[in-house]
N, C-alpha and C positions, 0 to 999 in steps of 0.2 A: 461775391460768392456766387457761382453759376447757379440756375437756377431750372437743372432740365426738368421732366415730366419724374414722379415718381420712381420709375423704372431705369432713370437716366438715360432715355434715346428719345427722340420724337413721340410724340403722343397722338399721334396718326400714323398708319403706315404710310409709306413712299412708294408710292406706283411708279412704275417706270416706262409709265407708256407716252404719251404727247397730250395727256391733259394735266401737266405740269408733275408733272414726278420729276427723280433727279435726272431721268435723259433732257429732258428738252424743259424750256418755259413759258411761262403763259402766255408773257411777252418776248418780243425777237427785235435784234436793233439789225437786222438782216434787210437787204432792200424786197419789196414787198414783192416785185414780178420774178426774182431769183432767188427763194430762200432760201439762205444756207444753216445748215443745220449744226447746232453743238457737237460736240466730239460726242460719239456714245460712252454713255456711263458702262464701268466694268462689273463687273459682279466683287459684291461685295456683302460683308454681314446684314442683317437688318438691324440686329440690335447689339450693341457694343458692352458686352457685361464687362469688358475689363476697365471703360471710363467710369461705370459707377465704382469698383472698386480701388480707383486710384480717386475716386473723389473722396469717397471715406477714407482712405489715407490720409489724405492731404487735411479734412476735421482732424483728424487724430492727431496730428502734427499740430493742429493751432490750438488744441487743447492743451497739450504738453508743453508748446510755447506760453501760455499761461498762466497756467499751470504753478510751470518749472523754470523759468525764467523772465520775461514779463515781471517789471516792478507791481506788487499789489501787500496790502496789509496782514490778508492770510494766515501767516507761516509765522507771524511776530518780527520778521527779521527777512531781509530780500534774500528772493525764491535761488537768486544763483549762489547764496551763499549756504542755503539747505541741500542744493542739489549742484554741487562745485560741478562733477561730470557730466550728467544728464542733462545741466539745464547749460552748458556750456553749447550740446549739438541742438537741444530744443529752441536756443537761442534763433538758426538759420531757418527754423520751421517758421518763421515771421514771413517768410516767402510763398506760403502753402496760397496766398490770393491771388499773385500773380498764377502761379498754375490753377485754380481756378478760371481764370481770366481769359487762358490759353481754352483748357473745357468749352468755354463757354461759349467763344469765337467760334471753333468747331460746331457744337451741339445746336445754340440756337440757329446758326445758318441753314443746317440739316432740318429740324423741325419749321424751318420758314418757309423753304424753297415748297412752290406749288400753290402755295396756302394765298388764302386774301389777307388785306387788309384786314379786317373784321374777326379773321380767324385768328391771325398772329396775336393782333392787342389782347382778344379775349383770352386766347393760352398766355400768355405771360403775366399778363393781371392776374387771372387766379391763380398762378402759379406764385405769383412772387409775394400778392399780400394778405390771403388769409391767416401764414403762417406766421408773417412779421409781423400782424396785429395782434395774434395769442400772443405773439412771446414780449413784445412789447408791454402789453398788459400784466404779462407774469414776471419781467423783470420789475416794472414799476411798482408792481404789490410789493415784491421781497424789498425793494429799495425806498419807500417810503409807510410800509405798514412793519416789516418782521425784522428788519436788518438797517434801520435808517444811519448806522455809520457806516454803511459801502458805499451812498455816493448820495449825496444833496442831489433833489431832481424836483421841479414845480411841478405842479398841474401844468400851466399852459406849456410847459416843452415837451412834457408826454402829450396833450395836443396836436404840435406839431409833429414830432415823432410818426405820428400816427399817419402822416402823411407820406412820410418818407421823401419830405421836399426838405427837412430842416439844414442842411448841408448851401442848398442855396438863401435862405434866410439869416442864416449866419448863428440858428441855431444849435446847442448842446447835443449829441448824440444821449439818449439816454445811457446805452449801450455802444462803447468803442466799437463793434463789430460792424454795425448798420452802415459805415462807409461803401463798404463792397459793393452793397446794396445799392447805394444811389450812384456809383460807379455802376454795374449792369442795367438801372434805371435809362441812363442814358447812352448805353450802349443798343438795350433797346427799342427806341424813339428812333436812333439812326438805322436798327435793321426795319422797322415797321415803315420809313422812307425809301429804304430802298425797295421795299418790294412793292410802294405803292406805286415809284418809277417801272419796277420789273425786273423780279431777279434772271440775270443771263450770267455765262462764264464770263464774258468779257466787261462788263458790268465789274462784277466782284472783285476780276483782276484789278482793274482799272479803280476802283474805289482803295484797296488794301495798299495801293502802291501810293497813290497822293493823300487819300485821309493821315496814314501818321508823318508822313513831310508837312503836309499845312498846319497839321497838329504841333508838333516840333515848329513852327518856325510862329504859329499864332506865342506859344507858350514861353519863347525868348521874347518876342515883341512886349509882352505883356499885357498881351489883350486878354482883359479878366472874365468875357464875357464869352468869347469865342474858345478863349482856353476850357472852359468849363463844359462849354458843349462840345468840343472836341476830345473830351476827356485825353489831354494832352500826353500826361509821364505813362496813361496804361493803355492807348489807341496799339503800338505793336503787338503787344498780346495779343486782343480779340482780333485785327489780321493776320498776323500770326495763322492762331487758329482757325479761321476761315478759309486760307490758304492751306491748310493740312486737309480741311473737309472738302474742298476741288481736287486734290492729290486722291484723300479716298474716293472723292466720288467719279473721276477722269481719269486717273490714275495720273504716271510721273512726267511729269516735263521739267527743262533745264529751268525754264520762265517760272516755272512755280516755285520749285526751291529754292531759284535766285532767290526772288520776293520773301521767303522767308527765309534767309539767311538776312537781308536786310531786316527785316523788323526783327530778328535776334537780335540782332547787334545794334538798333535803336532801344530795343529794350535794355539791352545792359548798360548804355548809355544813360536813360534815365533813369533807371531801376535803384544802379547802386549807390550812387551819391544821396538820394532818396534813402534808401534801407540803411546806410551809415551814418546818416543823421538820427533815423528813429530808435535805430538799435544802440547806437550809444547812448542816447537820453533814457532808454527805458529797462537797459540790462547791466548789469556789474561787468560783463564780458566783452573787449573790445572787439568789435567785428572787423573779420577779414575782406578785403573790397576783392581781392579774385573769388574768394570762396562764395561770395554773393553774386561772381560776374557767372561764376559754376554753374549753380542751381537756377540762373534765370535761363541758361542754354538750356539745362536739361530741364525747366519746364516743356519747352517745345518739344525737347528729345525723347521724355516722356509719353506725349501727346503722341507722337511719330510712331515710337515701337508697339506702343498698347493699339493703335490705329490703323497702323500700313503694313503689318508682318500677319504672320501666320498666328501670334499670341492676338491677332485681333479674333481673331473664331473661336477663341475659348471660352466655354460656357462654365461660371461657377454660380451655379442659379443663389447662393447666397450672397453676392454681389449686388441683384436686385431688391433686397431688402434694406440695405446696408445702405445703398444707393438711395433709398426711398427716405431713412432716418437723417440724413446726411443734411440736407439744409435746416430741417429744425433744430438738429445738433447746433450748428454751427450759431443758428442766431440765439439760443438759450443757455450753453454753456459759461460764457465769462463771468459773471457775477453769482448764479443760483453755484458753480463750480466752488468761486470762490468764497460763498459763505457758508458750504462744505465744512472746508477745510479751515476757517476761523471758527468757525462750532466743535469740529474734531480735533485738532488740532493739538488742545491741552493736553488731553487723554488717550491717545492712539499713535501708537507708529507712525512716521512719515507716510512709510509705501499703504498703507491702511486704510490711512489718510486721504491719499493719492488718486487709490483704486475708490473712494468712496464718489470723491469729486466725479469721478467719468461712470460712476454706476445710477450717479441721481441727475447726471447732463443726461445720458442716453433713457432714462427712464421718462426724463421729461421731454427727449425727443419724441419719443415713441406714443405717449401723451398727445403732443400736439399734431404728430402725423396720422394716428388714429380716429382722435377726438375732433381733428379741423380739417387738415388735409383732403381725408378721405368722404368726407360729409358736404365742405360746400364750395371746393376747388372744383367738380364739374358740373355743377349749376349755373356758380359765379360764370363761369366762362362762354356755358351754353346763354346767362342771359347777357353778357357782356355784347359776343357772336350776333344774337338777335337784334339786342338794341340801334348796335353799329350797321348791320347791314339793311336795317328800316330805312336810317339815313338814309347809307350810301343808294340805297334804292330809287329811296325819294329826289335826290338833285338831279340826277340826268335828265327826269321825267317835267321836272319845271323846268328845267332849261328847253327840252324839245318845246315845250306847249307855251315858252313866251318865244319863242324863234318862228312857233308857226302862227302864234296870235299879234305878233310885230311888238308886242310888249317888252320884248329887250332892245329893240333900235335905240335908234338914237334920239 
């Protein structure tokens, strides 16, 4: 699940001058006596209201998939056989991560470029965990104090959970959703690399074109180790996306949309075999393998028209909102949704029903984006920012004064 600034764009403006905006960057792999200079950035939005509201689409979609399709206890009876048509198209919305994933390639690039070390980790840690710790703690209450037949959960895996390492431990999710999660985890770790090398355009190129070939070929090999850190089946997406964010931000070249027409077409490669496995295990509705190869092109193609056209300049100031509820939606919805609907369920309407589930997810969005979000996401960050740049302050400084004291010889 992407995870931008409240507002869904960078959380700093981007200057555009030569102390690291998106014209130029901090670092240059340019020879030092003849710098040559990145292509200048074109003028382009600052803020992209139409990605926040395609990213609350795309919540809305894996609610519905839930919901309406997604095997779960709920309804007395599986959800595609309550909802033969609806949950038949809510079924493909199981795809709403990978566009995420695309979002997020874009976005977090955008909010990195310029920025340090120090700055990046600190915006992404409070961005990513003050919210998965409320909803953590509020799915574990409903699951082990109010609702203990939605799902057996220990103390010590909400524990882990709580770390959002459990995925490499080989522990339980509490919550199905938190994959995503530790999929951007380590998507992030490789942008926070890259910019401690130095984000440049050739740089970026040059990583989006061999990260998902190494990825792909560690993830046949079967190296479990390197697979994992390469986040192998979803590495085209976030180049992908990263590759649309040089397009906005340099505008077009043949070389750029080569490169993503190749990781399209790596992503449909591992996407669907993947998605056809899951969706047959978890839906009554047999899924179609083109109509899944569909929706992984047009995550990109999405990404593209809301990005690169003229619909990127449209302002619908309630997109910013929408945009802000969006990640707590997504990580509080599945189970508080579905003991909704096992509570209502006897006595109420299907669609009653339906609408209650998505009235008491967005109410407990909006809960945790007010009550956590907004209170200790830029604190966390300014002291995350602090802490890291004490460090990085302090090693250059012992390094000069054991080189000048002979203390580091040999």
């Amino acid at each position: 699940m992407v995870t931008t600034t409240p507002t869904g764009v960078p959380d700093v403006p981007v200057p555009a001058d030569g102390r690291g905006g998106p014209g130029t960057s901090p670092s240059s792999d340019a020879p030092r006596g003849r710098p040559r200079p990145e292509p200048a950035t074109r003028e382009h939005p600052a803020r992209l209201y139409t990605l926040d509201g395609l990213r609350f689409a795309a919540a809305v979609g894996v609610l519905l998939h839930h919901f309406t399709a997604r095997w779960h206890v709920g309804w007395g009876e599986d959800p595609g056989e309550r909802f033969p048509v609806l949950g038949h198209v809510s079924t493909y919305f199981a795809l709403a991560p990978e566009l995420f994933f695309v979002i997020s390639g874009f976005v977090i690039l955008w909010t990195a470029w310029g920025r340090s070390v120090p700055q990046v980790v600190g915006s992404r840690l409070a961005r990513l965990y003050p919210s998965y710790w409320a909803a953590v703690l509020m799915t574990s209450f409903l699951l082990m104090v109010i609702w203990r037949d939605g799902k057996q959960i220990s103390l010590s895996e909400v524990a882990v959970n709580l770390t959002l390492t459990q995925s490499a431990w080989g522990v339980r999710h509490v919550d199905g959703v938190y994959w995503t999660l530790w999929t951007e985890l380590r998507f992030y770790l490789l942008i926070v690399l890259l910019v401690a090398i130095g984000l440049t355009r050739r740089r970026i190129i040059a990583f989006t074109t061999l990260w998902p070939l190494v990825a792909w070929g560690v993830h046949e090999a079967g190296w479990r180790i390197a697979d994992m850190l390469l986040i192998g089946t979803y590495a085209p997406l976030f180049a992908g996306g990263m590759l649309l964010f040089l397009i906005f931000r340099d505008g077009h070249s043949r070389l750029l949309w080569g490169l993503v027409a190749m990781n399209t077409a790596l992503a449909v490669h591992h996407i669907v075999p993947e998605q056809m496995r899951s969706l047959s295990a978890n839906t009554i509705f047999p899924p179609n393998p083109w109509l899944i190869g569909a929706i992984v092109v047009g995550c990109f193609g999405l990404v593209a028209v809301l990005s690169l056209t003229r619909l990127a300049r449209t302002k619908v100031e309630i997109f910013v909102g929408l945009g802000a509820i969006t990640y707590p939606l997504y990580l509080i919805h599945e189970f508080w949704g579905w003991w909704v609907i096992d509570q209502l369920e006897p006595y109420l309407p299907t669609y009653v029903v339906l609408a209650a589930a998505f009235a008491v997810s967005i109410l407990l969005a909006m809960l945790i984006h007010h009550g956590v979000e907004k209170k200790v996401n830029k604190p966390m960050r300014r002291g995350v920012e602090r802490g890291l740049t004490r460090v990085a302050d302090r090693l250059p400084r012992r390094r000069s004064v054991q080189a000048a004291d002979g203390s580091g010889g040999q």
